[in-house]
Each structure stands twice: as structure tokens, then as C-alpha cells.
N, C-alpha and C positions, 0 to 999 in steps of 0.2 A: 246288690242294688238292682232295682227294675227300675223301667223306665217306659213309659205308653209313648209306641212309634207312630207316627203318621209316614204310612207310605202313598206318596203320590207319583201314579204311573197312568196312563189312559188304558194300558192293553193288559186286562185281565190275568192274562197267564204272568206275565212279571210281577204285578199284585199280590199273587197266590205263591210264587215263589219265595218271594222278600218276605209272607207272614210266614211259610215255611222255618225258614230257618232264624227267623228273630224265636220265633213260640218254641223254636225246640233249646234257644239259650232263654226263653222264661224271661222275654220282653212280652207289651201288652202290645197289639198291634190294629192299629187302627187303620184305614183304606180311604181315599181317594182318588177319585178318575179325573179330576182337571185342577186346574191353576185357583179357579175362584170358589171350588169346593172348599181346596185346602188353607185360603183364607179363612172361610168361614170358620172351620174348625180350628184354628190357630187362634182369631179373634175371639173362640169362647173358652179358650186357655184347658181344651182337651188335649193337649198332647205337651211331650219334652221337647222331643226331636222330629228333625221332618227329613226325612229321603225323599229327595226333591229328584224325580227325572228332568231331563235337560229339555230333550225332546218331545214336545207335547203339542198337538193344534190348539190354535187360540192362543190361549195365554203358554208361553212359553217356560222353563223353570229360571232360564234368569229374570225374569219378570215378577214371577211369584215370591222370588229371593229378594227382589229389591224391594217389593210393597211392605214385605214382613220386615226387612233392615228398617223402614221410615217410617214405622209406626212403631211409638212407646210402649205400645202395650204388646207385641208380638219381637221386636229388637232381641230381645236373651233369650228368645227360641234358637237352640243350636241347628245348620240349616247343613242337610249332606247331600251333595250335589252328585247325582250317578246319571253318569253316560255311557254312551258305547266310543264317544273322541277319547283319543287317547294323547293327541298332541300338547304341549306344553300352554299353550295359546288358547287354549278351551279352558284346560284350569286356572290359567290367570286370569280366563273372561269372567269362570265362574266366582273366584276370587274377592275380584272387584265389584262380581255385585253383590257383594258381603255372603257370600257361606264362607262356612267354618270348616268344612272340608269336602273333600271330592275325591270319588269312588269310580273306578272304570269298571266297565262289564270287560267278560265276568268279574263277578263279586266275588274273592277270595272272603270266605267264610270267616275264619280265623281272624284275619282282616275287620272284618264288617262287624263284630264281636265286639275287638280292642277299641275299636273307632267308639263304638255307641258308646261304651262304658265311660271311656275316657269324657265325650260330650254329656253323658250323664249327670257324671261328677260338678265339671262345669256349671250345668244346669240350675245343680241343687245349690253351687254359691252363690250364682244369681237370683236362686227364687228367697233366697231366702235374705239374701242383702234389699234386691226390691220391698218385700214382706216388712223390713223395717223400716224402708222409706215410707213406704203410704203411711204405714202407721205413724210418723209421728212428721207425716206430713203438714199438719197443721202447725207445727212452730215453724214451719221452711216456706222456700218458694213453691205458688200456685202449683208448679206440674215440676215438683224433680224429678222424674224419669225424663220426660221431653228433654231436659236442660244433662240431665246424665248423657243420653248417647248422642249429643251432640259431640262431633269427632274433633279432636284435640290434634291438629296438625303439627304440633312441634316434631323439631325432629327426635327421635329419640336415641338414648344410649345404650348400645348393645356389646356385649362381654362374648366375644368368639374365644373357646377352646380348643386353639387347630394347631397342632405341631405341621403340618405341610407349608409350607412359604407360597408354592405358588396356589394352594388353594385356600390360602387365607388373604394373600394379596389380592385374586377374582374378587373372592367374597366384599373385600373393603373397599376396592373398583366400585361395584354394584352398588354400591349404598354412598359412592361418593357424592355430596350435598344436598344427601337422602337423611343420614344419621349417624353418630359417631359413633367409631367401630372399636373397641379396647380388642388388641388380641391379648393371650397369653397361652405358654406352649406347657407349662404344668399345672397340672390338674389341682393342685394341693397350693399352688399360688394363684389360682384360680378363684378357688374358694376364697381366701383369703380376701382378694378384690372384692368379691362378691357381697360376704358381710361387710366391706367396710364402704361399697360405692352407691348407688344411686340408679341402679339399670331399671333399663323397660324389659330385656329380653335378654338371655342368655343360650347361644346355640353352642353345641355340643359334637365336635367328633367323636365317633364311636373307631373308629383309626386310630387313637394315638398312639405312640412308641411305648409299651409297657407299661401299660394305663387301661384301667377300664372304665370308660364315661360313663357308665350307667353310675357306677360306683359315685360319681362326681354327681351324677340327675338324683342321687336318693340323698347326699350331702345337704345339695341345695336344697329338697324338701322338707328334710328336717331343721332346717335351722329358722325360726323364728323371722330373722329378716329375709331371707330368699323365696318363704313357703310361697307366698301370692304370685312370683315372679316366672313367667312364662318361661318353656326351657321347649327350647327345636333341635332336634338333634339330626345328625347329616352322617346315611350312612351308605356302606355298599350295597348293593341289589343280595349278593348271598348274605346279609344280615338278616334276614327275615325273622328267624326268632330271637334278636337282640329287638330289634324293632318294637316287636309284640311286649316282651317283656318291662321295655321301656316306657310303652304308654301303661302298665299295669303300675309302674313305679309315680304314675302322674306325672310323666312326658306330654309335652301340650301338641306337639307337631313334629313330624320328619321329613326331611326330602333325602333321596335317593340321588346319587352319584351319577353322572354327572349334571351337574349344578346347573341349572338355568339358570338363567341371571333374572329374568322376567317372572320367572315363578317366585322364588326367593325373595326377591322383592314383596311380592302381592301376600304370601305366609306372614311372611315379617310386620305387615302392614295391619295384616288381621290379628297378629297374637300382639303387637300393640295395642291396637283399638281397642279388644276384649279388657287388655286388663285395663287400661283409662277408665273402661267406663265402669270394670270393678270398682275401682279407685275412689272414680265422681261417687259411684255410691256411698260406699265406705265414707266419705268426708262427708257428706249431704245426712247420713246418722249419727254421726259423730257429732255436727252442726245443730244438727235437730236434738242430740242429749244437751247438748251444753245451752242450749237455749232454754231446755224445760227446766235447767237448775240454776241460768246464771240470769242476775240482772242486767240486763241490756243496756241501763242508763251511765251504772257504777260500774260496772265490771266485777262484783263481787259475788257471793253465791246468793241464791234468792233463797226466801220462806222455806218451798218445799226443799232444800237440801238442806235448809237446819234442822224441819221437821223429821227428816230420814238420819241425820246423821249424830244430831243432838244422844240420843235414848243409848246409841252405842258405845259413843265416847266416854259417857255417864259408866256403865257398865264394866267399860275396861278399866278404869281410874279406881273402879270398887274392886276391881278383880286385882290390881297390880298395887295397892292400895298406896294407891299417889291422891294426892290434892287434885279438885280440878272445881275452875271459877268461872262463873256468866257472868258478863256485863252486858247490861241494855242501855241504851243510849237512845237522847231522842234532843233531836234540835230543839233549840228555843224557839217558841214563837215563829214558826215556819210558817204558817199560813198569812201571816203579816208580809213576808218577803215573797209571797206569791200575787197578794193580794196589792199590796204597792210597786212591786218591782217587775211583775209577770211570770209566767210559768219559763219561760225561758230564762229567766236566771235562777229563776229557783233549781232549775234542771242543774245548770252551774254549781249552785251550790250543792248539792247534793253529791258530784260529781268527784268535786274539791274538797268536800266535807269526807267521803271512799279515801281521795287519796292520803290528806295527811293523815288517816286512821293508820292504814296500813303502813305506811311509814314509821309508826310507834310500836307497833306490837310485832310478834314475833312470826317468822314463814308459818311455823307451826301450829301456832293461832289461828280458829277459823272464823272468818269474817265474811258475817249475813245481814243485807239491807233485809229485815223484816218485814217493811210496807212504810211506803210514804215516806217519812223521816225518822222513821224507829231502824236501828240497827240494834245486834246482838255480835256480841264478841266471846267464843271458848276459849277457854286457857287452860288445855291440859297442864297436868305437873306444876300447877300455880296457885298456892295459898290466898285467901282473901287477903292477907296483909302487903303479896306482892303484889296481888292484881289491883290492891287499891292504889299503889303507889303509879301503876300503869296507865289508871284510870285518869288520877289525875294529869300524869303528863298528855294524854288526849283531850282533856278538859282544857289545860292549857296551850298545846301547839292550835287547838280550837279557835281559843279566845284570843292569841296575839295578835293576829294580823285577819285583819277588815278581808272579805271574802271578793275575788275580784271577777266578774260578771259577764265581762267585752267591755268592747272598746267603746269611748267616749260615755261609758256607763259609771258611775259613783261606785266604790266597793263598798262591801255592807259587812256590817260588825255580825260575828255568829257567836251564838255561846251552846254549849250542849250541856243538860243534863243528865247522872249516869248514875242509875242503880246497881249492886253488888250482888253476889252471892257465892258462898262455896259450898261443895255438898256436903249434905249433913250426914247424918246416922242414916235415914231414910232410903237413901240414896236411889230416890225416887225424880226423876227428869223433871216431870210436872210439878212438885213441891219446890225445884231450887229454882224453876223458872218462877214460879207464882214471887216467891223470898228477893228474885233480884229486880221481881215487878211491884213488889211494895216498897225497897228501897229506892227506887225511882220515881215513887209516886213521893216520898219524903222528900227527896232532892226538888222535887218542883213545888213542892209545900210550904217549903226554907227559902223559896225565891230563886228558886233557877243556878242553873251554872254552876253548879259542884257535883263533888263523889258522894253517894252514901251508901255505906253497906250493911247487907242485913246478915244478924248472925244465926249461924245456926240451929 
């Protein structure tokens, strides 16, 4: 995987250094001498990552780190903070003003490699979870990005792997009425928690008594519920190539021995936040699907998912050669009850009219408002003879009881008329829809308010 770096540094020779050794691991590498250059180049989305120096006149890098954190459009640029400080209190500064990680001179090479790849990776979740925000930004809110990296202050739940007492006790210290802290001292009941809990963040000794946590970081990656979930792993200074290894295994973070409580903290903080605002993502598409297939008013699936899903089910009923029946349905005289009683009860009805449907027919049954007051009902593995018997008990839970509107409002009598069909020889989507739209047109022909089915 490549990745186009922005290096921002003022002093030329460190510039030339940093393209150095990215172009000889076959990074793209871009350049920057100040704070408000590397805005611009960030806000026109030429780069992944930014090696942010610390040290800069004018605008300084935790400055250029914060502008990028509070702007939507720059936020999931991964930001690596390199300086010559090397005290605990520099990286928490850098921290908190949102990088993602931080790098002391000199640069260990090796180091500087694992780091990009690993924010790489990251990078490409995010471009491409954004990527399906905008897109289907129009069924959502104005700006979900903005409303994404807004920060999610709960505290959150975190899964320690520490066989040590006293440095899982620090650790739980540190994050006292910060975030709940599960420990567990086996690795294999670890996991076990892991699939079955609810975590924001899971960190990791690389110490444990006859255990290898990396073993435990590749578990958690492969298992479908753990993948998204951030993993920090906490090791000795001579790990260094357990370290390396581990971010190659898609490790999000490590801190080295002995444990700040102030660093640890501000990690912890950041590999929550990231994944939240993966998260926001992930739901804000998920939101934006379900909105382009579901009706909003009923709660059932709209038009376009009948039209996607009608032709297949058709298909497989011909291929597994079972029965399968449409029913269309269409209120009586709906524009009556719009027109006397208002579109707000008509909303009502419509609503009431979704529920008792589904209440009659089967999970398996898919149920689509059409438009307006036309619905349509599939019924794999169902004969015309069953589904007419079906039809009718939806004709009739219809017709018993008066539809009720709000309060101090009169309830209004509904009746629905319902066309049939099963497929025929044809076994053609658009011929059994046409067969169960002319038995419906016979039912409103006859005077409303019954089943009629058309045969094949």
C-alpha cells in the first residue's frame, strides 16, 4: 500500500531528509515549509498523512494539528507529530491537540515505516466510509461529516489483558471516572469477553506469563466482531520488534514501559474518538441505505426495494420450483379521507393500515407501500389458493374496526381492495405483476372491498 505524505518542516534539510527515506519505502512525498501552506494542501485533499514538526515560527504544529482536527473536510487526515521533545508532557500536548501519533528525533526508520502503514490503513477506512457518506448524503442530514466528528464524550469501555496486578491496578487508577476498565489475565478468556462485550478499546500486554499477545491482536482481527475495535498494546523498550510486528498485524497504538498515566490517558482518548467517529460513520450509511429503501411514514420497504427485489425472488421460486404469489392492495376511497379528514390522518391511516397488514402475513413475507395507498405483498412458497385465503383475512382485520386518527378525532371505517396472482409458466416478474393488477382492477369493478384472483 502507498500513501502520498505531506512533510511539514520549515528547515529544508529535515524536508529532504523525511523524502529521503519515505521515497526509498515507495511513499509519495509531498513538502511543506509552514503551518498555513500545509493547510492549503490538506484542504485540497492532496495528501493521506501529514508529518507535522512541532517546532515552527508562526503558526506552530500543534496549531496546524488543531485547525485540521475542526475542520470536516481535513478531521480523518491522520496527523504525526515529530519533534526533538522527548518528555511525556509534549506528547500528551501533542495528543490532545488531536494527532494520531507522535514521533521523536531521530526518526527510527523502521519506526517511521510501521507508523505510516499502519495510519495508511486507517486512512483508506475512513476515505472510504466518508466516500459513502457524501454519496448518499442526500437522504441524511445537511453535513454528516460535521455531525460525525463531533466528539462523543461518554466514557467508554475498555478490555485490559494484564496478568501484572500492580500494573493493571496503575492502569485502572488512571482511567478512574475516565472509563470502565474490564481486566482479564487469560488471553483465551479474553477473547472470549471480547466477542461477547461491547468495548471501545482493547489494550494488550505483550508480558504475559506463557502467552503471546500478538497472538491474542491477530485473534481480535479476525473475528468479525473485534475487526473495527482499536487494540494498544503495552510493551517493554527491548520489544522493539514485537512492537513493529504488531502494528503490521493492524495494532492501532503502543506505549512503552513505564506507563504514564498522562500519556495513556490522551492514546486512549484518541483511539476512542477515531473509532466513534468510524462508528458515526458506519451508522450515518447504514441510515442513508435504509432510508433510500424504507418508507418513512409506514416503516415498510418502499417501491425501489420491491423493484430490486421482486425479479429475484421470482427467479429463485422458478429455480427451487415452489409457488410464489403477489398481492396488491389499494385502500378504498383514500383521497376521500384526505380530502374530509386531512392529510394528517390520512398519514394515520396509512400507518394503521402497515400495521395490521403485517400483523397477518408472515416475517417471511415482504411487505412494500408502492405509492400513496397502493401496497404490494410477496409470498414466497404460497399458492394462490393460500394467499387468497391470506388476502382475505387482511381484507377483513381491514374492515372490522373503524381506523382511529387522534384524539377527540371520529375514527373512519377503511376497507381495502386486493388483487391476486401466482406465477405462471412465464415466470416472468412483469406478467404476474400486470395478472395481480388486473385482478385488482376487477375487485374495484365488483364494488370495492374484496379478494380477486387472477389465474394463470
Amino acid at each position: 500500500m502507498s500513501a502520498r505524505i505531506l512533510v511539514v518542516d520549515d528547515l529544508a534539510p529535515n524536508r529532504k531528509l523525511l523524502e529521503a527515506r519515505l521515497t526509498a519505502e515507495y511513499f509519495d512525498v509531498i513538502m511543506a515549509s509552514s503551518g498555513p501552506e500545509a493547510l492549503t494542501i490538506c484542504a485540497a485533499g492532496e495528501c493521506d498523512i501529514v508529518l507535522l514538526d512541532v517546532m515552527m515560527p508562526g503558526m506552530d504544529g500543534f496549531e496546524v494539528c488543531r485547525r485540521l482536527k475542526q475542520d470536516p473536510n481535513t478531521h480523518h487526515i491522520p496527523v504525526v507529530m515529530v519533534t526533538a521533545l522527548d518528555q511525556p508532557a509534549d506528547r500528551v500536548r501533542g495528543l490532545e491537540a488531536g494527532a494520531d501519533d507522535f514521533l521523536t528525533k531521530p526518526i527510527d526508520e523502521i519506526a517511521l515505516a510501521a507508523r505510516i502503514r499502519s495510519l495508511g490503513r486507517l486512512k483508506e477506512v475512513f476515505d472510504e466510509l466518508r466516500a459513502r457518506v457524501a454519496a448518499s448524503a442526500v437522504y441524511g442530514a445537511a453535513d454528516p461529516l460535521a455531525a460525525a466528528m463531533q466528539e462523543d464524550k461518554r466514557p467508554g469501555t475498555i478490555l485490559l489483558v494484564e496478568d501484572r496486578l500492580a500494573s493493571a491496578n496503575h492502569i485502572k487508577t488512571a482511567f478512574r471516572d475516565l472509563h470502565h476498565v474490564d481486566v482479564e489475565d487469560d488471553p483465551q478468556e479474553a477473547l472470549f469477553k471480547a466477542s461477547d462485550g461491547h468495548y471501545d478499546l482493547f489494550i494488550v500486554s505483550l508480558g504475559l506469563e506463557g502467552h503471546d499477545g500478538l497472538r491474542l491482536c491477530s485473534q481480535l482481527r479476525s473475528l468479525a466482531r473485534t475487526r473495527h475495535i482499536p487494540i494498544l498494546i503495552i510493551a517493554e523498550p527491548e520489544d522493539r520488534p514485537k512492537l513493529l510486528r504488531g502494528i503490521e498485524l493492524g495494532v492501532n497504538d503502543y506505549l512503552l514501559r513505564p506507563i504514564d498515566r498522562n500519556e495513556i490517558k490522551a492514546r486512549v482518548r484518541t483511539q476512542i474518538r477515531r473509532m466513534r467517529y468510524a462508528d458515526r460513520l458506519r451508522n450515518d450509511v447504514q441510515a442513508s441505505i435504509e432510508m433510500a429503501v424504507i418508507d418513512a411514514l409506514t416503516g415498510l420497504n418502499n417501491r425501489r426495494y420491491f423493484e430490486t427485489h421482486f425479479g429475484g425472488l421470482v427467479d429463485q421460486a422458478a429455480r427451487k420450483g415452489k409457488p410464489i404469489s403477489l398481492m396488491i392492495l389499494d385502500i378504498d376511497h383514500f383521497k376521500a379521507v384526505n380530502d374530509t379528514h386531512g392529510h394528517d390522518a390520512g398519514d394515520e391511516v396509512l400507518k394503521s393500515f402497515a400495521s395490521r397488514t403485517r400483523k397477518v402475513v408472515r416475517a417471511s413475507d415482504l411487505v412494500c407501500r408502492f405509492g400513496g395507498e397502493e401496497f404490494v405483498i410477496v409470498m414466497p412458497d404460497t399458492s394462490s389458493t393460500v394467499a387468497a385465503r391470506i388476502a382475505e383475512r387482511v381484507r377483513s382485520i381491514v374492515e372490522k374496526d373503524p381506523f382511529t386518527v387522534g384524539p377527540n378525532k371520529p375514527a373512519i371505517p377503511i376497507t381495502v381492495s386486493i388483487g391476486l396472482a401466482e406465477c405462471g409458466h412465464e415466470n416472468a416478474p412483469d406478467a404476474m405483476y400486470r395478472r395481480a393488477d388486473r385482478a385488482l382492477y376487477r375487485s374495484k369493478a365488483a364494488g370495492r372491498n374484496r379478494v380477486t384472483a387472477d389465474a394463470a
